[in-house]
C-alpha positions as CSV (number, residue, x, y, z in Angstrom):
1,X,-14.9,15.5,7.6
2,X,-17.0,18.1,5.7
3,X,-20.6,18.2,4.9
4,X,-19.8,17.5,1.4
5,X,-17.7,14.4,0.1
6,X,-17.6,11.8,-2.6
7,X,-17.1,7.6,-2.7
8,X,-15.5,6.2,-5.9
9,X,-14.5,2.9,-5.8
10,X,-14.5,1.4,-9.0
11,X,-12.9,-1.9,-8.7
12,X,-14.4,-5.1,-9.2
13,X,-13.3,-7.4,-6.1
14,X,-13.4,-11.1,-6.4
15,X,-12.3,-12.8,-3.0
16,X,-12.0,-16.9,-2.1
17,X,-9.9,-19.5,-2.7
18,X,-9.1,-20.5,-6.0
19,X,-10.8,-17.2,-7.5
20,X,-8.8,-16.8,-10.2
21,X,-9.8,-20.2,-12.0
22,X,-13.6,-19.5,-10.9
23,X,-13.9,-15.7,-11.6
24,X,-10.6,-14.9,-13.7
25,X,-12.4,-15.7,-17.0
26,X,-13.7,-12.3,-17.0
27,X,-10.0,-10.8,-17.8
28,X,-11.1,-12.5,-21.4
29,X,-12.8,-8.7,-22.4
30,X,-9.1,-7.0,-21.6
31,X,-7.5,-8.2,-24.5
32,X,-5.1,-10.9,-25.8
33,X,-1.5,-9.8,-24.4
34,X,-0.3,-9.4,-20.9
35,X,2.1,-8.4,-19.2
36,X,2.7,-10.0,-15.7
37,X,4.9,-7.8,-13.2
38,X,5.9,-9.6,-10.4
39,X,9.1,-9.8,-8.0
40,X,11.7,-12.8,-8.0
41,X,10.8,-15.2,-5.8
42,X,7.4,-15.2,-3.8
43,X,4.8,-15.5,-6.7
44,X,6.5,-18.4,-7.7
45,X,6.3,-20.0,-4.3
46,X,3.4,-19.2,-3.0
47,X,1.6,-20.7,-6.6
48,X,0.2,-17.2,-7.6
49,X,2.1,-17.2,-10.9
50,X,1.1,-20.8,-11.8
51,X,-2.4,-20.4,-10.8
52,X,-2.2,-16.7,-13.5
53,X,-0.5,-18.7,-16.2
54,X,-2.6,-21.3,-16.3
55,X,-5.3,-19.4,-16.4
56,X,-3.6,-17.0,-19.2
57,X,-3.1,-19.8,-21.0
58,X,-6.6,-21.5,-20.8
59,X,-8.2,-17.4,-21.8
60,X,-5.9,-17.6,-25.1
61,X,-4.4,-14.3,-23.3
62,X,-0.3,-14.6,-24.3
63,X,1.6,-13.1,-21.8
64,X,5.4,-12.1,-21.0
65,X,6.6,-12.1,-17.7
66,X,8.4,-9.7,-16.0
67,X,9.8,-10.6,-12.7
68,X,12.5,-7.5,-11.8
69,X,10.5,-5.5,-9.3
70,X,12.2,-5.2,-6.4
71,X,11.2,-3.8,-2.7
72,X,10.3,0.0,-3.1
73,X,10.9,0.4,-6.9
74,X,13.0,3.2,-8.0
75,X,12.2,5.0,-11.1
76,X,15.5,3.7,-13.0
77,X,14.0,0.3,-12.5
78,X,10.1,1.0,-13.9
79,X,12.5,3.5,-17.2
80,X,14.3,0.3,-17.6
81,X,10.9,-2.1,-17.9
82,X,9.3,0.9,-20.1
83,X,12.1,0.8,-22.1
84,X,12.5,-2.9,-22.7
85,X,8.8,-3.3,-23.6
86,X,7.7,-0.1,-25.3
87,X,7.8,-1.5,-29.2
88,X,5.7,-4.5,-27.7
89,X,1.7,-4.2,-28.0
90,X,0.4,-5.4,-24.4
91,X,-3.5,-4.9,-23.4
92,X,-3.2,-5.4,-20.2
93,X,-0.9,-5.1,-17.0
94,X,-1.3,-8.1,-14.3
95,X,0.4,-6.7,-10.6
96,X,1.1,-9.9,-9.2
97,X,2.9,-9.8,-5.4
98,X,2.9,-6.9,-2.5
99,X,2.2,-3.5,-3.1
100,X,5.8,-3.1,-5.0
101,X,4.8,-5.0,-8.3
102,X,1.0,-3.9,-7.9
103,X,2.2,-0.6,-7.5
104,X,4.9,-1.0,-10.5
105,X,2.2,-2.5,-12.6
106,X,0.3,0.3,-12.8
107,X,3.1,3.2,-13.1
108,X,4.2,0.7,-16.1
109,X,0.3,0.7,-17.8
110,X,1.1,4.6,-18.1
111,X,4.1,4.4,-20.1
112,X,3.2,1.6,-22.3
113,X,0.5,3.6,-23.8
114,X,2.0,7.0,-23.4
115,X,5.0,6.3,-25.3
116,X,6.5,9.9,-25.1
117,X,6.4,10.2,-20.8
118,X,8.8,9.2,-18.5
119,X,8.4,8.5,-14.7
120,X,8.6,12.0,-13.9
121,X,5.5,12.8,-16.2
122,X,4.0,10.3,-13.7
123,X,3.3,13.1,-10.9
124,X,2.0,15.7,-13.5
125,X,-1.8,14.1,-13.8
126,X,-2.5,17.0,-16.8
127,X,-0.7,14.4,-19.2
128,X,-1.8,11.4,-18.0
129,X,-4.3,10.4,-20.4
130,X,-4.4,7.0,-21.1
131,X,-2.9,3.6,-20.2
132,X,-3.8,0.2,-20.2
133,X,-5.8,-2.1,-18.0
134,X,-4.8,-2.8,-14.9
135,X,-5.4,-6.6,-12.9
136,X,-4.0,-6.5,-9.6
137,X,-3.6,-9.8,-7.3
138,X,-2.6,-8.8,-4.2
139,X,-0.3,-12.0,-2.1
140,X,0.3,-10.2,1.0
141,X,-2.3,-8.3,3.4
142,X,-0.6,-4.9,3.9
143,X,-1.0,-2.4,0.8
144,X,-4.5,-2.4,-0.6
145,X,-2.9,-1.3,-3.5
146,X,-5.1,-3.1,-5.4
147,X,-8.0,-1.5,-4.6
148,X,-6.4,2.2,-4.9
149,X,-5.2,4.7,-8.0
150,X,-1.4,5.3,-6.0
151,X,1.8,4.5,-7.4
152,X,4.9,4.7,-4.6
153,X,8.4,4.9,-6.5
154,X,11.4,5.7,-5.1
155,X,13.3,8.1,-7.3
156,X,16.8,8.7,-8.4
157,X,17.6,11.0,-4.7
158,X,16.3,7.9,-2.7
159,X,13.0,9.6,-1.9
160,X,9.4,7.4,-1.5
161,X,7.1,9.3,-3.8
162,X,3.7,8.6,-4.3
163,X,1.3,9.3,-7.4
164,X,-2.2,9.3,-8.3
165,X,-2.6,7.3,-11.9
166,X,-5.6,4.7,-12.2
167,X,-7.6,2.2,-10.6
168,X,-7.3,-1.5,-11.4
169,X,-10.1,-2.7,-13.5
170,X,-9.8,-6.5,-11.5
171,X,-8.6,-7.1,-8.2
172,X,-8.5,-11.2,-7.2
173,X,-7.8,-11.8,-3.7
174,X,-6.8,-15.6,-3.1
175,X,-6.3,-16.2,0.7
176,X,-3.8,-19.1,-0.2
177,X,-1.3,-16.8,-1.5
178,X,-0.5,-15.4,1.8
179,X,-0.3,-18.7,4.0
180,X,2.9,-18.7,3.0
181,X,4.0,-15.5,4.1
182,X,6.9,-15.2,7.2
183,X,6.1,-14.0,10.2
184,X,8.0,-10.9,10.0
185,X,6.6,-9.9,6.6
186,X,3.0,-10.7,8.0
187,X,3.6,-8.3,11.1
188,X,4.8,-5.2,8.4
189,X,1.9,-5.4,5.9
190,X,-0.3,-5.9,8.4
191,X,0.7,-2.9,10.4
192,X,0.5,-1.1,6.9
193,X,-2.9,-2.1,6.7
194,X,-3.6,-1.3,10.3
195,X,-2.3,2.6,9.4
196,X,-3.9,3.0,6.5
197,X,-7.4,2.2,8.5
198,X,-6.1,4.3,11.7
199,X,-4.9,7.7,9.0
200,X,-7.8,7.2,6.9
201,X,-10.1,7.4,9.7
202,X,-8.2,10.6,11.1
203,X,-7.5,11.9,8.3
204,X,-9.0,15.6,7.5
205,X,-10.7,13.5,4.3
206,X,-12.6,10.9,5.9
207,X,-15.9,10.5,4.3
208,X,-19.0,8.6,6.1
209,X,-18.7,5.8,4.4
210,X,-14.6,5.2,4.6
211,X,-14.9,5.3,8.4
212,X,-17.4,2.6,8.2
213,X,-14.7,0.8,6.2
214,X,-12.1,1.9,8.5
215,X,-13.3,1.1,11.6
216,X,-14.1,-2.5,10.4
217,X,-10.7,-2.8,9.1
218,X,-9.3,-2.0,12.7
219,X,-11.7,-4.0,14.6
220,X,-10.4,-6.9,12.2
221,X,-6.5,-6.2,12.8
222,X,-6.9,-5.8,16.1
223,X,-8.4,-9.0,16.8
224,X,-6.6,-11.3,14.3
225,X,-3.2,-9.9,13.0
226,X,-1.7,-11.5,16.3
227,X,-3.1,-14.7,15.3
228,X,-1.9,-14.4,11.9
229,X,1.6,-13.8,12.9
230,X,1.1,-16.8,14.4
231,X,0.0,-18.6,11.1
232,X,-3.6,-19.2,11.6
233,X,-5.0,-19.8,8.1
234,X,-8.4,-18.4,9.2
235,X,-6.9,-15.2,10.5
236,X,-4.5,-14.6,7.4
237,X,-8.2,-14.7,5.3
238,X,-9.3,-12.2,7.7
239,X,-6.1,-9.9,7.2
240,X,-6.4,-10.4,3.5
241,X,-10.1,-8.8,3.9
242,X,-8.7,-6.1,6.3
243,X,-5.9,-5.2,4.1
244,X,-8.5,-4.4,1.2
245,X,-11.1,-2.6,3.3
246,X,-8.2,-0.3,4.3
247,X,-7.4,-0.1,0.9
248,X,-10.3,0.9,-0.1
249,X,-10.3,3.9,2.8
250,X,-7.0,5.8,1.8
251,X,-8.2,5.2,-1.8
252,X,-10.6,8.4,-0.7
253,X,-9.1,10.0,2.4
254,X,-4.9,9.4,1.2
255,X,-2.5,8.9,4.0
256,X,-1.3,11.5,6.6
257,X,2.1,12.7,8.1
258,X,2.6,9.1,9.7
259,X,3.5,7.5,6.1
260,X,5.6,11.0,5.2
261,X,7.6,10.2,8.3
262,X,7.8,6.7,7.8
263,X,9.2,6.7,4.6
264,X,13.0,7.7,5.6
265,X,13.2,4.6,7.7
266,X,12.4,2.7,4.7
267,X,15.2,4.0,2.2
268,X,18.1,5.1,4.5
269,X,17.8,2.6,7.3
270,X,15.8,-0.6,5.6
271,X,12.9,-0.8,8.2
272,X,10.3,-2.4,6.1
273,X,7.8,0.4,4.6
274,X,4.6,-1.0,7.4
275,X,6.6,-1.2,10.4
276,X,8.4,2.1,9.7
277,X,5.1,3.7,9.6
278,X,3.6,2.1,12.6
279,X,6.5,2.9,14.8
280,X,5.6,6.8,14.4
281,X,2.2,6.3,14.3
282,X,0.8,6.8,17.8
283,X,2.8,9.5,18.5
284,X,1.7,11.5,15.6
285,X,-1.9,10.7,17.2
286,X,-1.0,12.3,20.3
287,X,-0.8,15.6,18.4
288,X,-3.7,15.1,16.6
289,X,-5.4,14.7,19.6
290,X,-5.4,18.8,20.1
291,X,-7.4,18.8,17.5
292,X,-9.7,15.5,17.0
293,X,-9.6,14.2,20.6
294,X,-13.0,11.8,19.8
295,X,-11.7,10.1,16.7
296,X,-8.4,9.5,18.4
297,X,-9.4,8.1,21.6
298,X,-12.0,5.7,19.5
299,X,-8.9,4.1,17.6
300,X,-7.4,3.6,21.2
301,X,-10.6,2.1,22.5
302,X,-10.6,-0.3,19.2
303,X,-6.7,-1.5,20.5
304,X,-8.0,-2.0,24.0
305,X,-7.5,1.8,25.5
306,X,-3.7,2.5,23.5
307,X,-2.5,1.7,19.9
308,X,1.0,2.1,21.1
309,X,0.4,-0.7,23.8
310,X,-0.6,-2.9,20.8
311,X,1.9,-2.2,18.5
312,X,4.5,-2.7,21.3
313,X,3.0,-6.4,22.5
314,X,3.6,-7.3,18.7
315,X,7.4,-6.6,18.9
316,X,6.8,-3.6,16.4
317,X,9.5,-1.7,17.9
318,X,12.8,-1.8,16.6
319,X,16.3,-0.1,17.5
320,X,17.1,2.2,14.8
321,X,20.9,4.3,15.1
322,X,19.6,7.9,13.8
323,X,22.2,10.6,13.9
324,X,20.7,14.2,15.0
325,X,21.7,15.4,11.3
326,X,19.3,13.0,9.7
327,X,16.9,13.4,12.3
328,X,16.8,17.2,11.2
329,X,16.7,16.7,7.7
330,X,14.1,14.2,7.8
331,X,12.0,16.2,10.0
332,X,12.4,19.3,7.5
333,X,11.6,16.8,4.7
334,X,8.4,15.7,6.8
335,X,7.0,19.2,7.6
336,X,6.8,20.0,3.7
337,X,4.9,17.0,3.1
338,X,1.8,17.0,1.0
339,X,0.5,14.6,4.1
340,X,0.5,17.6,6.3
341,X,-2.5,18.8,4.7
342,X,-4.7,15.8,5.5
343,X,-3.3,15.4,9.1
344,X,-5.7,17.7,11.7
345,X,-3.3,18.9,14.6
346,X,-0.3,21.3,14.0
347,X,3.3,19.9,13.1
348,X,5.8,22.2,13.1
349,X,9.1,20.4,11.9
350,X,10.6,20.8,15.9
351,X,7.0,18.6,16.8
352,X,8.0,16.0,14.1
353,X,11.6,16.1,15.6
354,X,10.2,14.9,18.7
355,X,7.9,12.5,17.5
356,X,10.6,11.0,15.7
357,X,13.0,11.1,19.5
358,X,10.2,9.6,20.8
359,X,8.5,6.7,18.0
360,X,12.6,6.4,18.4
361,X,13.4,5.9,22.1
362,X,10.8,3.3,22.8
């Protein structure tokens, strides 16, 4: 929250129903080969992958599709992919799905054109030169990872790891895609949206113009996400639209402590990666508050006076059996996160212990 910062968002977002047969024609300059990474099951219901085939097909683009990314990819799944696919010549990647397969897709655009790396070369940016163009179509409102450079993986010890690589070239948001979505999966990617406007807008990176983005994001959330659990059409747009703001805020300002903390959750206990990071949210704000008390009360104003309050009317909370050995371990693991560094407040690994007892206990 300097006097200095910089806005790079280099993107091109196309939104509406049916965008990609109006606006997908401009994937035609990418090339003539794609690959389309995608999970098992949702792209084909939802008629994202029909909708990208056709299209494909109509372009003269040829395309092969991969459909193996699973929930939080590991880095023996993205070696495998690599490895089945590095003596083919693609031009471009399509991510098609939630933040797994957009996230995937653009680890994958690395190693397809850098021949010689692996995944671990992924988190060294001094040899990432080159990859291919990434298209990004985002079918669930949580990630924004269409709109930002990060790669999550989980690698071989079971740990969520997150790099910086490229920025997708297209992103085409179709509202349709996420009618279909289940409650439950609506209420976790749209609490990872929620964070990722709430840390980006406390985060020690926030820039001018991502807390304009952020505070529109939370404004949205707050007023439709309930309706969208619900399965109103018109709020699932909305979401859709909050999801990429947000999106486009951590792309500058990266997450805090609250995602560190979350991740755990994810791998060792299966809470899905949004809800695991909303549960600790709030109470990471409340030790922020020693240090940013303004920016923290204004989130709690957005949420009608408490974020927690919000979060807890949605059925967020969960009960999760924790040992006091993995608390300790996880809080160790949490207070050498890079994400301490963007998180204002002091967290010593006994505060993250009781944040944990308490996002816990509730």
């Amino acid at each position: 929250m300097g006097n200095m910062w910089e806005f790079y968002m280099p993107t091109d977002v196309f939104f509406g129903d049916h965008i990609l047969s109006k606006r997908g024609p401009v994937m035609k300059i990418l090339g003539k080969r794609a690959l389309i990474v995608t999970g098992r099951t949702s792209s084909k219901k939802n008629g994202s992958l029909d909708d990208l085939t056709d299209l494909l097909e109509k372009l003269d683009i040829s395309y092969v599709v991969f459909d193996e990314v699973e929930e939080n990819p590991s880095f023996a799944s993205v070696e495998r992919a690599a490895e089945r696919f590095r003596d083919e010549d693609f031009d471009l990647v399509v991510g098609l799905g939630g933040g797994s397969p957009m996230d995937f897709a653009k680890a994958i655009s690395v190693l397809l054109k850098e021949k010689d790396l692996n995944v671990e070369d992924l988190y060294d940016s001094e040899k990432i030169r080159r990859w291919l163009p990434v298209v990004e179509i985002p079918t669930t409102a949580g990630t924004g990872s269409e709109v930002t450079p990060y790669s999550v993986l989980t690698d071989q010890e079971g740990n969520k790891r997150g790099c910086r690589l490229m920025f997708p070239v297209y992103a085409f948001l179709d509202p349709r895609y996420t009618y279909s979505m289940p409650e439950d999966l609506v209420l976790s990617t749209g609490v990872d949206a929620l964070s990722h406007a709430v840390e980006g807008f406390l985060s020690r990176r926030a820039t001018p113009p991502s807390d304009a983005l952020a505070l529109e994001a939370m404004k949205i959330i707050h007023k439709y996400l309930p309706k969208a659990m619900g399965g109103d059409e018109k709020a699932r747009r909305k979401m859709l639209i909050a999801s990429c703001l947000a999106g486009m805020v951590i792309a500058q300002t990266s997450t805090t402590l609250a995602h560190a903390m979350g991740y755990p959750l994810t791998t060792e206990k299966g809470i899905k990666h949004g809800r695991a990071t909303g549960m600790v949210l709030p109470f990471v704000m409340n030790v922020m508050r020693e240090e940013i008390p303004d920016r923290v009360d204004e989130v709690n104003r957005i949420f009608r006076k408490s974020l927690l309050n919000f979060l807890k009317d949605l059925g967020l909370y969960q009960r999760v059996e924790v040992s006091q050995e993995e608390l300790e371990r996880w809080s160790e693991k949490a207070s050498r996160a890079k994400h301490v560094s963007n998180t204002p407040g002091t967290f010593t690994k006994e505060k993250i212990l009781m944040i944990y007892r308490e996002a816990l206990s509730v």
